[in-house]
PDB file of the backbone (N, CA, C, O) and the ligand in Angstrom, with CONECT records:
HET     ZN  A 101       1
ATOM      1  N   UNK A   1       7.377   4.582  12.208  1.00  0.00           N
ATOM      2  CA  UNK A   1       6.090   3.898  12.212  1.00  0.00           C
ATOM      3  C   UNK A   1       6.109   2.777  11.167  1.00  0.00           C
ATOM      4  O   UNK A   1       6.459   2.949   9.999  1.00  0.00           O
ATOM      5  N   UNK A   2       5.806   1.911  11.556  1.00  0.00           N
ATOM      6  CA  UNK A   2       5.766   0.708  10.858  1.00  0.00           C
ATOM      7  C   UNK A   2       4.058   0.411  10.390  1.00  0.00           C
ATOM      8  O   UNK A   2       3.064   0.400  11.117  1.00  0.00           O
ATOM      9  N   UNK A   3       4.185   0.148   8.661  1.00  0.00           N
ATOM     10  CA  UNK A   3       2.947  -0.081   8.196  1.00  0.00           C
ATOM     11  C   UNK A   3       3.179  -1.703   6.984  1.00  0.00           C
ATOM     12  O   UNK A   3       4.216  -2.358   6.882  1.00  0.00           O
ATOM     13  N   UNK A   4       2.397  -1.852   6.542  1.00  0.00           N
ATOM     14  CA  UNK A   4       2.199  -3.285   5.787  1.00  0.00           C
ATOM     15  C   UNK A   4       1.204  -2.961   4.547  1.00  0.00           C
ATOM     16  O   UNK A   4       0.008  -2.735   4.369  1.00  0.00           O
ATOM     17  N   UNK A   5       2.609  -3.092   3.663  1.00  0.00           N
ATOM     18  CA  UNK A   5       1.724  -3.173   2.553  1.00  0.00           C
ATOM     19  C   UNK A   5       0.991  -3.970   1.745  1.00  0.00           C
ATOM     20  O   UNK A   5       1.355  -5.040   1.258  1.00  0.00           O
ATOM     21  N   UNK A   6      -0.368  -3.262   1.573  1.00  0.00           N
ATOM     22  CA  UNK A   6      -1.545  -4.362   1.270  1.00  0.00           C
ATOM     23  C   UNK A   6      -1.556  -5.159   0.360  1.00  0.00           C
ATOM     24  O   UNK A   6      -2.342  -6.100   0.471  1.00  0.00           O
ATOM     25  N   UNK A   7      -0.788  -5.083  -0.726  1.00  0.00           N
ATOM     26  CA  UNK A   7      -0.646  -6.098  -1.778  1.00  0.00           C
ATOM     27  C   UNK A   7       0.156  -7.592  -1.362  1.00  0.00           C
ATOM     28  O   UNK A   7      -0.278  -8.738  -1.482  1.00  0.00           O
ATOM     29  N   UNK A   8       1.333  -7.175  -0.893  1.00  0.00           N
ATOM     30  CA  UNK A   8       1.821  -8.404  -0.367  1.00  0.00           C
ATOM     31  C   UNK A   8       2.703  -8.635   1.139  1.00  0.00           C
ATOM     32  O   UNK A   8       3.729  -9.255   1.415  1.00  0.00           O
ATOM     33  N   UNK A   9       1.824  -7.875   1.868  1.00  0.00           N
ATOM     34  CA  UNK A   9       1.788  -8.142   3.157  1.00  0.00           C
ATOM     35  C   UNK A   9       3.258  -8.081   3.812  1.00  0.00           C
ATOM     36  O   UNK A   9       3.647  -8.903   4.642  1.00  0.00           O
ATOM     37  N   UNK A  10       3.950  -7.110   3.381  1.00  0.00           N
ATOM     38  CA  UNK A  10       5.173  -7.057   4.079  1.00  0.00           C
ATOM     39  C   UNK A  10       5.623  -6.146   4.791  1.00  0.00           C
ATOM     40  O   UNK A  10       5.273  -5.066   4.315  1.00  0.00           O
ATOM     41  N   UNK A  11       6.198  -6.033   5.658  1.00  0.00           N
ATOM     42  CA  UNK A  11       6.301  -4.850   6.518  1.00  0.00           C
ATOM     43  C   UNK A  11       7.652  -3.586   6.387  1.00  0.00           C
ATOM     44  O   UNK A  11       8.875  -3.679   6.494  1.00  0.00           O
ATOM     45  N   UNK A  12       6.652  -2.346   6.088  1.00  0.00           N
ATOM     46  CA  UNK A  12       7.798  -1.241   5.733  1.00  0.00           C
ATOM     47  C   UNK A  12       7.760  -0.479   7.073  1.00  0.00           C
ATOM     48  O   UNK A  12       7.059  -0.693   8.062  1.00  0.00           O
ATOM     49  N   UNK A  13       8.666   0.437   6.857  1.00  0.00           N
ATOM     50  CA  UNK A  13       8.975   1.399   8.089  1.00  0.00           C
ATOM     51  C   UNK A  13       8.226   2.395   6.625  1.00  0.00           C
ATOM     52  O   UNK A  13       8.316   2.004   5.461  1.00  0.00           O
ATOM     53  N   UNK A  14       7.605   3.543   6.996  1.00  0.00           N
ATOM     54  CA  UNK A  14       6.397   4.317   6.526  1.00  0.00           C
ATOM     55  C   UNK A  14       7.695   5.240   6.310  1.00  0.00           C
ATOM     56  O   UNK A  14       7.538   5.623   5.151  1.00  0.00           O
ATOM     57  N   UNK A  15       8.804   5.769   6.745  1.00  0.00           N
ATOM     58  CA  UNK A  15       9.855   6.487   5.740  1.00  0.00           C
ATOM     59  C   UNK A  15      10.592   6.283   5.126  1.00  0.00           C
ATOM     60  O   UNK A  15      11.281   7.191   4.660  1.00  0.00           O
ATOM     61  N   UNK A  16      10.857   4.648   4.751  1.00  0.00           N
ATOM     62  CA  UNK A  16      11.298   4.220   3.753  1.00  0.00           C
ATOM     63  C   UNK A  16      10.762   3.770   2.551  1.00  0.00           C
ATOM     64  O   UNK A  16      11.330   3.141   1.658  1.00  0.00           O
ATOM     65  N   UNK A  17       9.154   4.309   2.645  1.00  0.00           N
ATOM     66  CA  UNK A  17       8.011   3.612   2.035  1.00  0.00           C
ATOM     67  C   UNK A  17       8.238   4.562   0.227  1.00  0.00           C
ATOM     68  O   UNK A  17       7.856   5.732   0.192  1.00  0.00           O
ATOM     69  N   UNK A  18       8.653   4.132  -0.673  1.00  0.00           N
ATOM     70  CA  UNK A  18       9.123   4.832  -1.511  1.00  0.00           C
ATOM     71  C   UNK A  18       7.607   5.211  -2.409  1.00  0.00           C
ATOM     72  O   UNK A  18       7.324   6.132  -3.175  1.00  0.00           O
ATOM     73  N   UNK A  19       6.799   3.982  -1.877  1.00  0.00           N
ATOM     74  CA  UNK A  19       5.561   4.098  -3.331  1.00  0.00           C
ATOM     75  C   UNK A  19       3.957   4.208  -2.345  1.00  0.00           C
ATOM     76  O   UNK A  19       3.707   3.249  -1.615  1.00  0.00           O
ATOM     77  N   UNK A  20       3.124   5.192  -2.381  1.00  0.00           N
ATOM     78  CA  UNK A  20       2.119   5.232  -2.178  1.00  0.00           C
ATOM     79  C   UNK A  20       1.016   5.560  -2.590  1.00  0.00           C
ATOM     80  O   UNK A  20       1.066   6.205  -3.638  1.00  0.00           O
ATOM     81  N   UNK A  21      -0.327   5.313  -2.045  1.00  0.00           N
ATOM     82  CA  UNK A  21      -1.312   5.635  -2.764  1.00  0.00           C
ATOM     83  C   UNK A  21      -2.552   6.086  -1.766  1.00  0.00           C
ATOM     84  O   UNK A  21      -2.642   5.523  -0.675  1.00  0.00           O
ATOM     85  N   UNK A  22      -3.271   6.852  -2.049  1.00  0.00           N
ATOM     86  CA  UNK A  22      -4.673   7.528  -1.042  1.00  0.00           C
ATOM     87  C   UNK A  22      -5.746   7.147  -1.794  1.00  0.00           C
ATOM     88  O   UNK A  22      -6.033   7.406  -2.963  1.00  0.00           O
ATOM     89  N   UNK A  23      -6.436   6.333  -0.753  1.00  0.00           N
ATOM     90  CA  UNK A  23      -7.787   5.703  -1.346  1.00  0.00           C
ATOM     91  C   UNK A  23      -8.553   6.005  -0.226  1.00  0.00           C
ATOM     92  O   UNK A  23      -8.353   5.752   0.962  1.00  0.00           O
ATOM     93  N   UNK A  24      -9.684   6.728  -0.923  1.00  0.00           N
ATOM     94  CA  UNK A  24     -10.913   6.739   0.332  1.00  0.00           C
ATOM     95  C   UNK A  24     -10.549   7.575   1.752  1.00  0.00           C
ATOM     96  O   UNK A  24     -10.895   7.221   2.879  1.00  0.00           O
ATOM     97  N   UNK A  25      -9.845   8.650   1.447  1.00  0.00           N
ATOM     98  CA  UNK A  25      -8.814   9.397   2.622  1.00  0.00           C
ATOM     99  C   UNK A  25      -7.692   8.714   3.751  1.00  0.00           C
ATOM    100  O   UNK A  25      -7.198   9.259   4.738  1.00  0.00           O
ATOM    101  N   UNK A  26      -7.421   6.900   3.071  1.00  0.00           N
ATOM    102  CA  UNK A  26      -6.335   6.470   3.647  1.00  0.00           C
ATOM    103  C   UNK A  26      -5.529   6.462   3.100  1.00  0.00           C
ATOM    104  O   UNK A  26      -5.860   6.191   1.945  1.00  0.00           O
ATOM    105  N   UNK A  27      -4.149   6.656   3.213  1.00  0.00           N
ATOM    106  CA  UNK A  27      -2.631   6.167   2.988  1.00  0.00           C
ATOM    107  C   UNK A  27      -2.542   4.941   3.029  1.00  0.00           C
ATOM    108  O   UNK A  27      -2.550   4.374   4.122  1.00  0.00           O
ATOM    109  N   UNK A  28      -2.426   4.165   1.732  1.00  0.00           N
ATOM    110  CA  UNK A  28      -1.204   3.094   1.501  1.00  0.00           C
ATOM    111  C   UNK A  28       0.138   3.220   1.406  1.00  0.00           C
ATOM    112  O   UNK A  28       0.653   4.122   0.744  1.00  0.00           O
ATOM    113  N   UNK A  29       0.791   2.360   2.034  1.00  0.00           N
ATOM    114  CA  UNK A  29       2.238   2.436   1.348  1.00  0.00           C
ATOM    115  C   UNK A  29       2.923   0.751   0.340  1.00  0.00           C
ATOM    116  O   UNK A  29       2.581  -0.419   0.510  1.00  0.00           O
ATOM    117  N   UNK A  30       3.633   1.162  -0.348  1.00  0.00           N
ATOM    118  CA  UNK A  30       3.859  -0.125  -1.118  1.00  0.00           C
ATOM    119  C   UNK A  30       6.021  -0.137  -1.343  1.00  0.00           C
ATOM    120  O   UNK A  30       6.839   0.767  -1.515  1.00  0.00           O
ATOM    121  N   UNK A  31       6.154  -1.888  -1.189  1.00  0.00           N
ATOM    122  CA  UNK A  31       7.593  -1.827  -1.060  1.00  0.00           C
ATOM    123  C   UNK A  31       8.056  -1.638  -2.969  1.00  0.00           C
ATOM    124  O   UNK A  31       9.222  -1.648  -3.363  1.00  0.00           O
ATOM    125  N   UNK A  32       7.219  -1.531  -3.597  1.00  0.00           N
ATOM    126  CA  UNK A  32       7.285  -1.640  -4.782  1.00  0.00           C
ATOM    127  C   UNK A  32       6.580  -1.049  -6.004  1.00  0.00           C
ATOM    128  O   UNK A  32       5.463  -1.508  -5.767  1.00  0.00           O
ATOM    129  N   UNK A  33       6.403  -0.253  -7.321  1.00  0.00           N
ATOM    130  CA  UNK A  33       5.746   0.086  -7.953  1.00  0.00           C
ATOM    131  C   UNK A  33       4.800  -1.113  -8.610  1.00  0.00           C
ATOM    132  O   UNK A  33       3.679  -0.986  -9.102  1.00  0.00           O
ATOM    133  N   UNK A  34       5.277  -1.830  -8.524  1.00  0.00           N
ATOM    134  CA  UNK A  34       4.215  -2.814  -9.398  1.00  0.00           C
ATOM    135  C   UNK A  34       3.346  -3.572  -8.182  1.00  0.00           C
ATOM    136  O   UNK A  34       2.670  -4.571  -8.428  1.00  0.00           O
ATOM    137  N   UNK A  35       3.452  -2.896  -6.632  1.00  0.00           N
ATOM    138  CA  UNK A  35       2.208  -3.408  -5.995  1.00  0.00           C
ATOM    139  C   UNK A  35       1.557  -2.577  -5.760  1.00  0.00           C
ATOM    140  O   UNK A  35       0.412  -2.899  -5.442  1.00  0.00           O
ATOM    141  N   UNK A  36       1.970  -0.739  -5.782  1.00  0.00           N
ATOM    142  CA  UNK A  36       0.728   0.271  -6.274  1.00  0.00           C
ATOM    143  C   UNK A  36       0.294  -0.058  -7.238  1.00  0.00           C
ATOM    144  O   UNK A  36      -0.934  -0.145  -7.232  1.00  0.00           O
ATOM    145  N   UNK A  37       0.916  -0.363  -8.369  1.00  0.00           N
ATOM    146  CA  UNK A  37       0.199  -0.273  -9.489  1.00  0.00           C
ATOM    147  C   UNK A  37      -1.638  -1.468  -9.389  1.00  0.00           C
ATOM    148  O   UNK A  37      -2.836  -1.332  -9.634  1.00  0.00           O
ATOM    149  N   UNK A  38      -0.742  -2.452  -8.905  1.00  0.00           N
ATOM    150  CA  UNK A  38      -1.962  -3.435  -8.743  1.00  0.00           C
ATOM    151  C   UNK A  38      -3.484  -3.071  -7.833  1.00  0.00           C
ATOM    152  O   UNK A  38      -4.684  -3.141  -8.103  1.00  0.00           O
ATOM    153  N   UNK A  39      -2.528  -2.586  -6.425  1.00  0.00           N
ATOM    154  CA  UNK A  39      -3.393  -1.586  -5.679  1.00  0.00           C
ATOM    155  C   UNK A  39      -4.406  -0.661  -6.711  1.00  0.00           C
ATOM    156  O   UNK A  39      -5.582  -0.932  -6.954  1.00  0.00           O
ATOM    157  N   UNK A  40      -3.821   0.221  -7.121  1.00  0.00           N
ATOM    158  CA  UNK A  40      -4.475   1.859  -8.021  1.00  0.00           C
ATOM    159  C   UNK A  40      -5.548   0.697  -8.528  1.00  0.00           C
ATOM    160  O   UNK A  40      -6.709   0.934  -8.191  1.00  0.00           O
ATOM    161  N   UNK A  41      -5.304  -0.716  -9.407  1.00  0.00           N
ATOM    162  CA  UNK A  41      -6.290  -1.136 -10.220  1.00  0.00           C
ATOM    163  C   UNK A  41      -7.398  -1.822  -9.285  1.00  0.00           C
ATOM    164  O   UNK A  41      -8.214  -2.425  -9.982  1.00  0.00           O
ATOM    165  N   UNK A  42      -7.560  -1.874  -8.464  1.00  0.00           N
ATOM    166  CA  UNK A  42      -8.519  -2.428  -7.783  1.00  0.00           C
ATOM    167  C   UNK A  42      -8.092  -2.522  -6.636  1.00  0.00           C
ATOM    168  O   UNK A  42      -7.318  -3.431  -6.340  1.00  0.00           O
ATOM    169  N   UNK A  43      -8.562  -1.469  -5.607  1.00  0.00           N
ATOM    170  CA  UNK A  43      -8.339  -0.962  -4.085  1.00  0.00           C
ATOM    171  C   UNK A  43      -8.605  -1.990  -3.584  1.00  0.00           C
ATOM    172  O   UNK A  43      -7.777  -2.663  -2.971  1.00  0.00           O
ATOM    173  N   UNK A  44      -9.896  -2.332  -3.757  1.00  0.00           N
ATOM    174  CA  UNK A  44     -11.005  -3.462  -2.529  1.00  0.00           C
ATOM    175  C   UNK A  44     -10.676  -4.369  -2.966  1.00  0.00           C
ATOM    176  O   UNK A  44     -11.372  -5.194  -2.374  1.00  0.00           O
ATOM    177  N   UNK A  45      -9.965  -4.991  -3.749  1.00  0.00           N
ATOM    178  CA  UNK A  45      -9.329  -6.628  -3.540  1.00  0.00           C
ATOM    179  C   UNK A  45      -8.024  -6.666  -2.323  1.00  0.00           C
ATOM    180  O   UNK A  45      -7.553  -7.650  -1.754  1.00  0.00           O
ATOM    181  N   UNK A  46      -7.766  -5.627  -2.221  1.00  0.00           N
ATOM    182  CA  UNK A  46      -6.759  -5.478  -0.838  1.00  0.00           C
ATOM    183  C   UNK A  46      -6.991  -4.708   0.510  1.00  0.00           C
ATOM    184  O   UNK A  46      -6.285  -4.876   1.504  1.00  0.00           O
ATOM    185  N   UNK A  47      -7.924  -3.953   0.448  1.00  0.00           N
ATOM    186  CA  UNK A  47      -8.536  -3.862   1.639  1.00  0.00           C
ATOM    187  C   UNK A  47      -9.276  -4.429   2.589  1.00  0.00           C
ATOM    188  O   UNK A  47     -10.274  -4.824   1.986  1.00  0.00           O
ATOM    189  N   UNK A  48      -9.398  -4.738   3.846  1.00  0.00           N
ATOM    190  CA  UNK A  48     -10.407  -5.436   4.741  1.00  0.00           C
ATOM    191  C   UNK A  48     -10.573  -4.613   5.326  1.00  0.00           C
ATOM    192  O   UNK A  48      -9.598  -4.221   5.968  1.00  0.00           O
ATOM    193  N   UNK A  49     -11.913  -3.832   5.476  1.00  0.00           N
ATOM    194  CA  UNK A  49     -12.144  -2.995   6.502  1.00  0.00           C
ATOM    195  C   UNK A  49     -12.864  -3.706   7.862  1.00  0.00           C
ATOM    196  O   UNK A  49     -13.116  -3.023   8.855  1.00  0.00           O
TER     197      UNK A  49
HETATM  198 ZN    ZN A 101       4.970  -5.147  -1.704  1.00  0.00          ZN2+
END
């Protein structure tokens, strides 16, 4: 399954997704720790619901 992570919009395969985060009962995934990290600090600057 292929997902896109919200910080900088790039596309992972969801089992290679090494870094994630649960906000609001969704799964993020991130290609990187320092774009959870940014994520964790402020969800809704990267979400569009
Ligand atoms: Zn990223």
């Amino acid at each position: 399954m292929t997902v896109v992570d919200p910080v900088c919009k790039m596309k992972l395969d969801e089992k290679d997704a090494r870094f994630k985060s649960e906000y609001k009962g969704k799964m993020y995934y991130f290609c990187a720790l320092s774009d959870k990290k940014k994520f964790d600090e402020n969800p809704e600057k990267y979400i569009k619901s």
